[in-house]
C-alpha positions as CSV (number, residue, x, y, z in Angstrom):
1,X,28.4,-8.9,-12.5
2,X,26.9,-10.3,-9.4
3,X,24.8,-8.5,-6.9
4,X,26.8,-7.2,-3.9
5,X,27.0,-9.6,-1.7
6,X,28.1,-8.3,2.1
7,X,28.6,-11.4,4.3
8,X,29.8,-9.9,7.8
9,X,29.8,-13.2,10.4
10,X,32.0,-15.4,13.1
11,X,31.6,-18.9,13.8
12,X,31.8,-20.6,17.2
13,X,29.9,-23.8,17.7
14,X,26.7,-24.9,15.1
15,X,24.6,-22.7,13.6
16,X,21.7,-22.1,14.6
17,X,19.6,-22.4,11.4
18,X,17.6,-19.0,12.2
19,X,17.9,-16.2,10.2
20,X,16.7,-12.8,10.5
21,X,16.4,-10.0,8.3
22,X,15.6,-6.1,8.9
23,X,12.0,-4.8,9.5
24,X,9.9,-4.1,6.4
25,X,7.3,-2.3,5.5
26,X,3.9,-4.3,6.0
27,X,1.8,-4.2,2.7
28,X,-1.1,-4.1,4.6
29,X,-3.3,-2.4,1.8
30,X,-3.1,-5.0,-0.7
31,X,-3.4,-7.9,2.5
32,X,-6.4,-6.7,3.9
33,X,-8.4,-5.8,0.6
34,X,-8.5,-2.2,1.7
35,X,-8.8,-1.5,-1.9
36,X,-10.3,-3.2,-5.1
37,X,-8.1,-5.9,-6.3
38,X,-8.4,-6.2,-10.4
39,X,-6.5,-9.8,-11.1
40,X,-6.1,-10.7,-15.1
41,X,-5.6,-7.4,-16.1
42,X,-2.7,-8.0,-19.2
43,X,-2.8,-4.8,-20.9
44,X,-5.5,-2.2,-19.7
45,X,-8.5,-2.1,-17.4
46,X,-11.5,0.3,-18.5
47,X,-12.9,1.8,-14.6
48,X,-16.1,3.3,-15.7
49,X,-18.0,5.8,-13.9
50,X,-21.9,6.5,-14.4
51,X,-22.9,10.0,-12.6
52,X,-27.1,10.3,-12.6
53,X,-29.5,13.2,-11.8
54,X,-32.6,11.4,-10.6
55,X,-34.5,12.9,-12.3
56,X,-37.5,13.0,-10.1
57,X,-40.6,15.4,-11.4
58,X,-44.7,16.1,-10.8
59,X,-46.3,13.3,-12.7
60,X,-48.2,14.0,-16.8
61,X,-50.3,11.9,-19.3
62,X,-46.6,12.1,-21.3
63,X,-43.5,10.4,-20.8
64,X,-41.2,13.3,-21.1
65,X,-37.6,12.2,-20.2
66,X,-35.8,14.2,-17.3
67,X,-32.1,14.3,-15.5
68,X,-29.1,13.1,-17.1
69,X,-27.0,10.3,-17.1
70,X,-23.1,10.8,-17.6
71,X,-20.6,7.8,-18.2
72,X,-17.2,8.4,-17.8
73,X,-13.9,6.0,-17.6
74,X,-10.6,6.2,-16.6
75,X,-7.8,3.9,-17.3
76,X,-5.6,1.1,-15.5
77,X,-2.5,0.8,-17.1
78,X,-0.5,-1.5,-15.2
79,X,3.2,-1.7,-15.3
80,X,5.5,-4.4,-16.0
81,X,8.3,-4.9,-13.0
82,X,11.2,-7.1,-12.2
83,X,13.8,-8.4,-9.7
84,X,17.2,-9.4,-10.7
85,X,20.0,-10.7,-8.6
86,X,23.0,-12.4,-9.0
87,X,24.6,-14.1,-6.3
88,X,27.8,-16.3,-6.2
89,X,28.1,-19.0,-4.2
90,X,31.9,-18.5,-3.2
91,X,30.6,-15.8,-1.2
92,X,29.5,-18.4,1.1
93,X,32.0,-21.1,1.3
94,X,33.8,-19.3,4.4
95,X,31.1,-18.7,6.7
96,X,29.1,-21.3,8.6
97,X,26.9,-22.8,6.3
98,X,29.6,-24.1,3.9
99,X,28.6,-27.8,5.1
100,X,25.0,-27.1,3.1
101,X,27.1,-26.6,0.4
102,X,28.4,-30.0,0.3
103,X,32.5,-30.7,-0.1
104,X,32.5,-31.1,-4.4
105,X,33.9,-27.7,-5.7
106,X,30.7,-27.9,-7.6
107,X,29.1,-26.4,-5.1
108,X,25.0,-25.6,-4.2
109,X,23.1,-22.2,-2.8
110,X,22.7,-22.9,1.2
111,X,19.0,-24.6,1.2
112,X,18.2,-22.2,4.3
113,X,19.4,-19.5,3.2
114,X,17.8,-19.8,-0.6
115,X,14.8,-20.4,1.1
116,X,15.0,-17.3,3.8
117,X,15.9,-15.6,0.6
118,X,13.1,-15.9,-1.4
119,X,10.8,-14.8,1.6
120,X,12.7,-11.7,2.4
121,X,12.8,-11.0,-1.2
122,X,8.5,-11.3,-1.8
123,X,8.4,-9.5,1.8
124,X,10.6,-6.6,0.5
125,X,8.7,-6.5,-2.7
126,X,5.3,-6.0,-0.9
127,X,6.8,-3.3,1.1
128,X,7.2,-1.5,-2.6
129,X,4.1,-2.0,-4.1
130,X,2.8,-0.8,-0.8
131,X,4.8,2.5,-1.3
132,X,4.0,2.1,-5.0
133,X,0.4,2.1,-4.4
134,X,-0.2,5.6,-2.5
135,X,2.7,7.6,-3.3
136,X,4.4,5.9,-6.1
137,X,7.6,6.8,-8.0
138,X,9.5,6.4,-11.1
139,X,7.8,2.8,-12.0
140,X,3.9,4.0,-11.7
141,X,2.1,7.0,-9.8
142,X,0.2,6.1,-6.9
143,X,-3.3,7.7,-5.8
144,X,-1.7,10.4,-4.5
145,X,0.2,11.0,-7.2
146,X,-2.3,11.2,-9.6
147,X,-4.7,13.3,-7.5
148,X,-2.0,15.8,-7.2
149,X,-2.1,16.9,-11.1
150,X,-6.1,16.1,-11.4
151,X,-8.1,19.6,-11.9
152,X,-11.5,17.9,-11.5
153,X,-10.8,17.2,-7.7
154,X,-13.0,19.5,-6.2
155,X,-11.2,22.3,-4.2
156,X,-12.7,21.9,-1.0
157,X,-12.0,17.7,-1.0
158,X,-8.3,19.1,-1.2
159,X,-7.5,19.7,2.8
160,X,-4.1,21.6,3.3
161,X,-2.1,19.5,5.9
162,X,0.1,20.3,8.5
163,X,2.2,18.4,11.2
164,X,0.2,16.0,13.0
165,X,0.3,15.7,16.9
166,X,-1.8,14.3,19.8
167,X,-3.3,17.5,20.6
168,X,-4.6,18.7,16.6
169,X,-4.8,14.8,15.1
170,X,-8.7,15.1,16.1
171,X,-9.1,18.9,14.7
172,X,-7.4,17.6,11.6
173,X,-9.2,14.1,11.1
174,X,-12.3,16.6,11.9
175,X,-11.7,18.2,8.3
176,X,-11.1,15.6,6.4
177,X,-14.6,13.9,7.3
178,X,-16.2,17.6,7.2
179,X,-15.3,17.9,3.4
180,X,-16.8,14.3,2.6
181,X,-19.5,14.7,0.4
182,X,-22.8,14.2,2.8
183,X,-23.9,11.8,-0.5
184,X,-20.9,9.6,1.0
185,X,-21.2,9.7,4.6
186,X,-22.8,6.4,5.9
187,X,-21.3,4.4,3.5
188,X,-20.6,1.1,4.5
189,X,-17.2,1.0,2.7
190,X,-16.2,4.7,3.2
191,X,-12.9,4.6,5.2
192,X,-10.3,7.0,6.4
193,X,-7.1,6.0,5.3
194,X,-4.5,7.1,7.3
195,X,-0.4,7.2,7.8
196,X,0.9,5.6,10.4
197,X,1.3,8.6,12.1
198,X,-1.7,9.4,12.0
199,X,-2.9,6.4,13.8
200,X,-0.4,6.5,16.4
201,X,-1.1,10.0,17.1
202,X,-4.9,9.7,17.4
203,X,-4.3,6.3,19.7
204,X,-2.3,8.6,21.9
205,X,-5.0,11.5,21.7
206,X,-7.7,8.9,22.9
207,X,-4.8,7.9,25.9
208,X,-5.6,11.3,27.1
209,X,-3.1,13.5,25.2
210,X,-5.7,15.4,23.2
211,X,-7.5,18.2,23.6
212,X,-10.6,17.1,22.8
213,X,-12.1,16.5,26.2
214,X,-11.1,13.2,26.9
215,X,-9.9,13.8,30.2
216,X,-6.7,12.9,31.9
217,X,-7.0,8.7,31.9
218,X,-8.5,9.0,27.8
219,X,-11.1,6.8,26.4
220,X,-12.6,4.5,28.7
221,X,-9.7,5.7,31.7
222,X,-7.5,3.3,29.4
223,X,-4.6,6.0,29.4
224,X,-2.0,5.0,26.8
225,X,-3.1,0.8,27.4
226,X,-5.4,2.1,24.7
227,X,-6.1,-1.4,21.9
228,X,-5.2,-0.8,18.6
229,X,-7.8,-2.4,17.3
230,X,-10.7,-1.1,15.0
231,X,-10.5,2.4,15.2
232,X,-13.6,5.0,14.0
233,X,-13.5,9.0,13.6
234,X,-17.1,9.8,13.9
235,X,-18.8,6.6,12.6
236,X,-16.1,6.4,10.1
237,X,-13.7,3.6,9.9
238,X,-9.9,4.1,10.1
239,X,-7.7,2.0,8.2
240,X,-3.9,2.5,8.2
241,X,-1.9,2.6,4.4
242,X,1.6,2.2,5.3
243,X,2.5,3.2,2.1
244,X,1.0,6.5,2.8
245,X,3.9,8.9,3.7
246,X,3.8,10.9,7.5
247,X,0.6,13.6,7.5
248,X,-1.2,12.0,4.9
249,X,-4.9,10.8,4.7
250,X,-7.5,10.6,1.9
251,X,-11.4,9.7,2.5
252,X,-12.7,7.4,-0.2
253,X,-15.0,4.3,-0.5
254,X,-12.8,1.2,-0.9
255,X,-14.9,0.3,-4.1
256,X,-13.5,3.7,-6.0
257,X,-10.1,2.9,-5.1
258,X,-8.4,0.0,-7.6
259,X,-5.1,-2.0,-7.9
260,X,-4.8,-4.3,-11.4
261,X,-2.1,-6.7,-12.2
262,X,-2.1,-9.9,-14.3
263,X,-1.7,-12.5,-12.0
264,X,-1.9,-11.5,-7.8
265,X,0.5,-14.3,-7.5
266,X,3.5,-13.4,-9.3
267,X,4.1,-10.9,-6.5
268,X,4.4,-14.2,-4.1
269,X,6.8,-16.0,-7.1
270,X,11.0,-16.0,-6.5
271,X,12.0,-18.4,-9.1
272,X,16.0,-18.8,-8.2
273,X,18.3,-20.3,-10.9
274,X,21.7,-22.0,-10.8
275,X,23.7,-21.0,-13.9
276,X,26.1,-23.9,-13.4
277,X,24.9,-26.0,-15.8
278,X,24.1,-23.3,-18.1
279,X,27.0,-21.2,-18.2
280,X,29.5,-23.3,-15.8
281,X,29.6,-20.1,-13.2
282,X,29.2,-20.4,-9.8
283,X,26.2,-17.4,-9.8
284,X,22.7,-18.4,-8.6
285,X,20.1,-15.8,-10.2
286,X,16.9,-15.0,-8.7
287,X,14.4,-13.6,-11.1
288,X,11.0,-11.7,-9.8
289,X,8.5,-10.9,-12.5
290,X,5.0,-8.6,-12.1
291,X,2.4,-6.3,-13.3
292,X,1.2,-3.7,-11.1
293,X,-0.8,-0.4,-11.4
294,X,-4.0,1.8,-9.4
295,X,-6.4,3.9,-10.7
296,X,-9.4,5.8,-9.0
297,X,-13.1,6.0,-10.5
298,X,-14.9,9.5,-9.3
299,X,-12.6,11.8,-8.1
300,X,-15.5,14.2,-6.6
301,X,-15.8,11.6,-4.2
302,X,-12.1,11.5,-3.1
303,X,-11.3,13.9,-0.3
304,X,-7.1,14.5,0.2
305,X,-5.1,15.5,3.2
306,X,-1.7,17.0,3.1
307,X,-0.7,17.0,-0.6
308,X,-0.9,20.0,-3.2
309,X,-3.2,19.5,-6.6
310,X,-1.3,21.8,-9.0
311,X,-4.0,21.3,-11.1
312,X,-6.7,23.5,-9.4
């Protein structure tokens, strides 16, 4: 059975070969390498950890060994996905772009439209994996996911959350960075990632809205003509995950936070197919094929906002 296929339009006069599609998502973490991007991975990926206690003691004659050194691992499993759809090209024969067709009752997929297709289609499926990554759901669990049922994520990186606003986003920012591990704090990849709430909310606070002392006309007397550009929370940089859901934020180095797949591009591949000569249909098939999955390295040095570890 074909996809559904909803075709609502008029005509008057030629087309103007635009199409546009609804807002999406921005995968955003995956784009800007705000994470650890594992390529070739075809079955599992081994992310080993190495905890060491220096060590450090008065000097002998002896070599006596001191401290301890613990290796760990945790596994990256990712998941196979796919996109299916069936279109017919009758559904298109009424509406404007029947002449792309061509006038044999063998007919062809609109070339603009199979091509603004295929881009809506790898831009919708970024805006998944983006969801996919933080949150997840039933195809694989995202960071947040799996930090909600992990019992060795220390109590105090768990912050409880609440409803953001302009006037408590710098209060509650203030706790996530106060339960980062000091052993963290200056590193150079340490970020604050942060819902888009979150972001907007703390632009607006630094516009003046706060109550943090910024005064009436905010950060620089910008008001709200405040630059959303790089961002910091106390010498700590924020970076927004849109597919982290509203009041959410986790501190973390980007280097302890991983996505694997098997090849990066198959998340940019549409392969469409015309069944005519297979089948002698008139359906068109486009076909989407990928591996994705995350996984975390130390979880002690993981701080969560506003979710609930069952586990501790």
């Amino acid at each position: 059975m074909a996809t559904t296929t909803s075709v609502t339009t008029t005509y008057s006069g030629e087309h103007t070969g635009k199409w546009i599609q609804a807002a999406l998502l921005s995968g955003v973490t995956l784009q800007n390498n705000l994470i650890e991007i594992l390529p070739n991975v075809k079955y599992k990926a081994v992310v080993s950890n190495l905890v060491s206690a220096s060590g450090l003691a008065a000097a002998s004659c002896d070599y006596t060994p001191t401290g301890t050194v613990t290796l760990t691992e945790r596994i990256l499993t990712p998941v196979e996905l796919q996109v299916n759809k069936t279109l017919c090209k009758s559904d298109f024969t009424d509406t404007w772009q029947a002449a792309e067709m061509g006038f044999s009752a063998h007919d062809v997929l609109p070339k603009s439209f199979a091509d603004f297709l295929m881009a809506h289609q790898v831009s919708q499926v970024g805006a998944d994996i983006e969801s996919e990554i933080w949150n997840g759901s039933s195809l694989f669990d995202g960071f947040m996911t799996q930090l909600t049922v992990d019992a060795d994520l220390p109590a105090a990186q768990e912050v409880a959350g609440t409803t953001l606003t302009a006037t408590n986003i710098v209060t509650e920012m203030g706790k996530v960075l106060d339960a980062v591990p000091s052993r963290l704090y200056g590193k150079e990849d340490l970020f604050i990632y942060v819902s888009q709430n979150a972001y907007r909310l703390y632009t607006r606070a630094l516009g003046g809205f706060g109550a943090s002392g910024l005064g009436a006309n905010g950060f620089e007397g910008r008001g709200t003509n405040q630059v959303l550009g790089d961002l910091f929370f106390d010498g700590v940089k924020l970076v927004v995950a849109n597919g982290l859901t509203a009041n959410q934020m986790l501190a973390a180095q980007k280097t302890n936070l991983y996505f694997g797949t098997g090849l990066l591009s198959d998340q940019n591949e549409v392969k469409m197919l015309d069944m005519a000569d297979l089948d002698g249909s008139k359906n068109v098939r486009l076909v989407m094929r990928m591996t994705a999955g995350v996984q975390y390295g130390n979880v002690t040095d993981i701080v969560t906002y506003g979710i609930t570890n069952a586990a501790n």
